[in-house]
Structure formats: C-alpha cells, structure tokens
C-alpha positions in Angstrom: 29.6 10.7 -2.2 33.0 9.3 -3.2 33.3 6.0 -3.5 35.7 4.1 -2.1 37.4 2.8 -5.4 37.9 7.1 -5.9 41.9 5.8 -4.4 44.0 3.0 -5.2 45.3 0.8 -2.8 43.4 2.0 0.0 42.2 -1.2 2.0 41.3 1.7 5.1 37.6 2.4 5.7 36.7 6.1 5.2 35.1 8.2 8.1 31.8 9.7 8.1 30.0 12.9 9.8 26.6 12.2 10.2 25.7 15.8 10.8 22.0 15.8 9.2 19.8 15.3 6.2 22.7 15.7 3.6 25.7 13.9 4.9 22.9 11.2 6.2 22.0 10.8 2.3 25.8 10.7 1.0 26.7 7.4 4.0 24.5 4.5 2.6 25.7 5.9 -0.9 29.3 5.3 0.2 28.5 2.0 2.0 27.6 0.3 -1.3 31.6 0.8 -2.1 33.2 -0.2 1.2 33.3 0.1 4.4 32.3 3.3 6.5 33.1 4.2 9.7 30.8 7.0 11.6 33.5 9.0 13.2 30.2 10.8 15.0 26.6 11.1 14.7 24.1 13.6 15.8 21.2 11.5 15.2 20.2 10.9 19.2 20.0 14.9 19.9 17.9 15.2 16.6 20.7 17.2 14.7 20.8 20.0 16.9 24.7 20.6 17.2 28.2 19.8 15.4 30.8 18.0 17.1 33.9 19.4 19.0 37.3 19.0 17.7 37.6 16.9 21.4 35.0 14.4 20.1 36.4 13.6 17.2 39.4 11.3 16.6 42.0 12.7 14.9 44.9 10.2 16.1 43.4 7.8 13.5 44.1 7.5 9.9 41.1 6.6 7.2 41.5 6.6 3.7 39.5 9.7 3.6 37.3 12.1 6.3 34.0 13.0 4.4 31.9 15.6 6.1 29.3 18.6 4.7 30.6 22.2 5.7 26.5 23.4 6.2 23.6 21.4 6.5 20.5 23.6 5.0 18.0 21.5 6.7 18.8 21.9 10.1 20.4 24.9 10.1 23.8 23.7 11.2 27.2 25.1 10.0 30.6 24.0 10.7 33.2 26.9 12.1 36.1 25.6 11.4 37.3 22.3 9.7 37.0 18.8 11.8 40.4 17.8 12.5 42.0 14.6 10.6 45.1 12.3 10.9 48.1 14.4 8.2 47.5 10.9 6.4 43.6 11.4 5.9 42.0 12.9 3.3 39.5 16.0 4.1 36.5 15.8 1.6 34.0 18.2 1.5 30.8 18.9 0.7 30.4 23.0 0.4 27.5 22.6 -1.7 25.4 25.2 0.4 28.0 27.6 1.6 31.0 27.4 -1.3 32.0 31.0 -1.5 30.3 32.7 1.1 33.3 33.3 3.3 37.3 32.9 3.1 38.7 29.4 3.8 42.0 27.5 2.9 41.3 25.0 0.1 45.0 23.6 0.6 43.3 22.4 4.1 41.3 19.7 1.7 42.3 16.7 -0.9 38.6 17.9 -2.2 35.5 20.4 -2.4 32.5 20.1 -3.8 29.8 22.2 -4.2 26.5 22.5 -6.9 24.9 26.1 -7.6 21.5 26.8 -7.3 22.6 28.3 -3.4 25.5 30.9 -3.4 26.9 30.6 -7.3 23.8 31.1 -9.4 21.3 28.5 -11.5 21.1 25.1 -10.9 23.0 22.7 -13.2 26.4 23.8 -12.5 28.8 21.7 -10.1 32.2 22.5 -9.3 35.0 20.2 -8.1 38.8 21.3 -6.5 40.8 18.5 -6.1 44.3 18.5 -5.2 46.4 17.5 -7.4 47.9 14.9 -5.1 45.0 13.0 -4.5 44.4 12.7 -8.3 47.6 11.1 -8.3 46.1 8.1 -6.3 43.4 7.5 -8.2 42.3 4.2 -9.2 42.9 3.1 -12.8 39.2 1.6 -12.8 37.1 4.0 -12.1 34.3 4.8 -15.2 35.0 7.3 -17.4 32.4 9.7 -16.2 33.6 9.4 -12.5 37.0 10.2 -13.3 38.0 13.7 -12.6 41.2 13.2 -14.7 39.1 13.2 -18.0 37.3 16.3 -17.3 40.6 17.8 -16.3 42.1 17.2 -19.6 39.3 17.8 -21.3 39.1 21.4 -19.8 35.6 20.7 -18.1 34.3 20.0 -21.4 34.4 16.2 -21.3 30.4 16.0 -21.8 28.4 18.7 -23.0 28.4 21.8 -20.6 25.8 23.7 -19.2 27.0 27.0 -21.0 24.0 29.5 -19.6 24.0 28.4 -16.5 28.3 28.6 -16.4 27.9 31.6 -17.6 26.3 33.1 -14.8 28.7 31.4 -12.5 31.1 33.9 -14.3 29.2 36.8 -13.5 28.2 36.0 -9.8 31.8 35.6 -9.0 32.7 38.7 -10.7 30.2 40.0 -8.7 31.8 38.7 -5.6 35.4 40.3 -6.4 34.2 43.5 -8.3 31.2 45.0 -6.5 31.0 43.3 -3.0 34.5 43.3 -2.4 35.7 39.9 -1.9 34.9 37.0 0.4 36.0 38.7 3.5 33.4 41.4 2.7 31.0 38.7 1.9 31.0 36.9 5.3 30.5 40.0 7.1 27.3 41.0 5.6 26.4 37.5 6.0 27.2 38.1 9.6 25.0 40.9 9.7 22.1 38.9 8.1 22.5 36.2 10.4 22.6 38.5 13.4 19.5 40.4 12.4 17.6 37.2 12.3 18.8 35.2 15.4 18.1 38.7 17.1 15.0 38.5 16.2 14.5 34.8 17.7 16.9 35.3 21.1 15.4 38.5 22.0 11.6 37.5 21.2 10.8 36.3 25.1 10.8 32.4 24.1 8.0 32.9 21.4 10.7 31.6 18.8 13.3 29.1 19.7 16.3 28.6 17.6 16.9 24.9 16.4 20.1 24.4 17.1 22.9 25.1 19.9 24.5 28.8 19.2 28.1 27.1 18.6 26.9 25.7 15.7 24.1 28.2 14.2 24.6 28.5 10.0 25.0 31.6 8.7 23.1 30.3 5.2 20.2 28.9 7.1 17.8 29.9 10.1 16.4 27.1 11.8 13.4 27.8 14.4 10.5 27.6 15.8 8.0 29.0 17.7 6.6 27.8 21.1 3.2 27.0 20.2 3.5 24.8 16.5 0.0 25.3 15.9 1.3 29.4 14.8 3.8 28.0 12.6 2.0 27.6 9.5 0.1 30.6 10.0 3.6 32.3 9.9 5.0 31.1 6.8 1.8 31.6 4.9 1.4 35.6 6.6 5.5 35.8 5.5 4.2 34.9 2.2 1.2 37.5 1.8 3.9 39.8 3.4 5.9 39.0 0.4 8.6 36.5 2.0 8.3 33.6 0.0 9.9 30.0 1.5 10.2 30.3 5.4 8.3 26.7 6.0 11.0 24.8 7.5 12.0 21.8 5.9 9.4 18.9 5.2 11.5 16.6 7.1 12.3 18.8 10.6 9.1 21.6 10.4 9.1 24.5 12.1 10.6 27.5 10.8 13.7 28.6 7.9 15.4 31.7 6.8 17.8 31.1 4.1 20.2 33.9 3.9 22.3 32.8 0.9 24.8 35.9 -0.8 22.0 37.2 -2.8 19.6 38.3 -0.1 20.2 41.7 0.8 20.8 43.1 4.5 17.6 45.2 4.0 16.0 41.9 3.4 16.9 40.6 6.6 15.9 44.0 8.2 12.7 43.2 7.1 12.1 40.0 7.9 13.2 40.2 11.4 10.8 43.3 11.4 7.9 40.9 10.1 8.8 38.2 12.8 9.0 41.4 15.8 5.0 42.0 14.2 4.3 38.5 13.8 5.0 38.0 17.4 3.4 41.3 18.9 0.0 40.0 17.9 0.2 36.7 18.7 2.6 36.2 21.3 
C-alpha cells in the first residue's frame, strides 16, 4: 500500500485495481490516507478475469495507478501493463511474479515485490523506485516509510536480513548464470504452465480452469474439478503422491498449482501425469 502522503502536493485521488485477494487487502489500507478511486473491480464475476486496456481509463490523470501484476489466489496474471494517463504514476505490486519474465521497469514510478515466491526465503523485500518520483516525496512522511533514508543508507537503514539477502544473491545468480536470463526463464515457465492447463483443457470437463484463458497466471493454477466433493480427495492423494500444497486457497477452494522458478519442468510433467491418473479412475 502507498499512502497517499508517499507525494507532495498531490490533492488527486489515486486509482485502484481490484483484481482479487491481494490488491482487495492493499484498497482499505490506502483509503485510511485519502481518497481512492476503483478504476475497475472484478468482484461481481468472482475474480475470474483481468480487465481490457478498453475498460480501463487512461484519458484520466490520478496521482498514482496502483495495481498487483499476479494475484496467487485466484490464479490471475496481468499480460501486459494497464494503461495510465503520462501524468500518472504506475505502482506495482510484483510480489508473486518479480523476476520470472522480462519487463521494462522504466514503464513504472515503482515495484514492489517480497521473496518467499520467485527470489528465495521470506524476510527479504525489494523496492525500485524511480528516481523521479522520489523527488516528489513528501517532507513528512516517518522515517521508516521513507525510501530516501534507506537509499542513503545503502539498504542498511535498520538491521538487514543478511541470510536471507544472501540467498537473494545466489538465486539471481542463478537466474543469469545457469538458466540463462529472464527470457529463458519465462519460457520454461511457459512450458510449466502449458503442461498443467493441458492437463485441465484436455481432461473432458472433469477439471475446469478458474479463470478466463486471457488472463491465466503463469505462477499459479487455479481449478477445479466438476464434482467438489473429489477435490479434497485430490489434494490429499497429491500429497501421498508426494505433491505437497495443491488445496486451493482457503478463501476461493478448489484446486492450485503454483509453478514458481524453482519448480522444475519434470515437476510439472509429473503433476499433470498425477492429475491424467487422478482423473482416469474417478472421472
């Protein structure tokens, strides 16, 4: 959430995606700094597809244009960036996906993303902020919200998670030195995608996918399967299968793969062979 005090002078209201559970948490958050403005919502189809570029009003101006690139819950993935006024701010929150495909971080006054998903332990949270929008900040913001302290401090303003920055280091070495980049990235993490959804489209109705196809996430497999009384009798044969965490989410049910960099292609091979079995003897 950044509140609206983040720029100075800014008496416009900042725009909102409601795409799901995450950027639903981050509006009420906002709202207790000034006003917000829901630019669009996919609450009435229950969070089952992104917005258009057609639906979404970029002839406005707000002070800033939050949104989250992937929401893990629903299984819902943004393609390319929303559109915004040239006088808005994009703001983003890549928590789930940072890193596990190219994109232009000039397109964005900010990204920010935790680990724990693509980067490595939990603990860790990185910020890129263009340097013009820390120009604008406001002169009144508290010390530990100001991203110009930890700036000049060399991200050492409080007391760093060292271990867990550490393996940041070597995950992203990882990324440029033995998988080749983040172009190589996103294609295997189009082919682990594609195995799975496979899996569901070609499995005669017994699974159904969550969400429309134009806005399917590449980190996280949303479904479910026609008859919900077999869903909890597939996560918990997944698990004595050994594939630990496919129960969807406590808030949507049903079904979730999440395919973040780490999981191997064979992995997904696997799992989609699992769900083929699965479906064979109880479809």
């Amino acid at each position: 959430m950044i509140p609206m005090n983040f720029l100075r002078g800014q008496s416009r209201p900042s725009a909102y995606l409601d795409t799901g559970y995450w950027s639903q948490k981050a509006i009420p958050e906002a709202r207790r700094e000034g006003t917000v403005e829901l630019l669009w919502s996919g609450e009435a189809t229950g969070y089952t597809r992104l917005p258009t570029p057609a639906e979404l009003d970029a002839s406005r101006s707000w002070s800033y244009l939050h949104y989250a690139s992937n929401e893990t819950v629903e299984g819902l993935q943004f393609q390319t960036e929303p559109p915004v006024h040239p006088s808005t701010a994009r703001i983003c929150d890549m928590s789930s996906d940072f890193l596990s495909r190219p994109f232009d971080a000039n397109r964005y006054a900010m990204i920010y993303a935790h680990a724990q998903k693509n980067l490595g332990p939990a603990g860790v949270n990185i910020c890129l902020v263009h340097d013009s929008l820390l120009e604008r900040c406001s002169p009144e913001l508290h010390a530990m919200l100001d991203y110009r302290n930890h700036i000049q401090m060399r991200s050492a303003y409080n007391t760093p998670p060292v271990f867990a920055i550490y393996v940041v280091m070597l995950v992203t070495r990882w990324l440029m030195n033995d998988v080749g980049g983040l172009a190589a990235m996103q294609h295997l993490n189009e082919t682990k995608a594609k195995t799975i959804y496979a899996a569901i489209d070609n499995s005669g109705g017994f699974y159904r996918g969550r969400v429309a196809r134009e806005s399917r996430s590449l980190m996280n497999v949303a479904f479910n399967i026609h008859d919900a009384r077999l869903e909890t009798l597939c996560w918990q044969e997944a698990e004595q299968a050994g594939f630990y965490g496919l129960a969807g989410h406590r808030s949507v049910g049903g079904l979730r793969a999440s395919l973040y960099n780490p999981v191997t292609v064979a992995s997904c091979e696997a799992l989609a062979e699992f769900l083929n079995d699965f479906r064979s003897r109880h479809g």
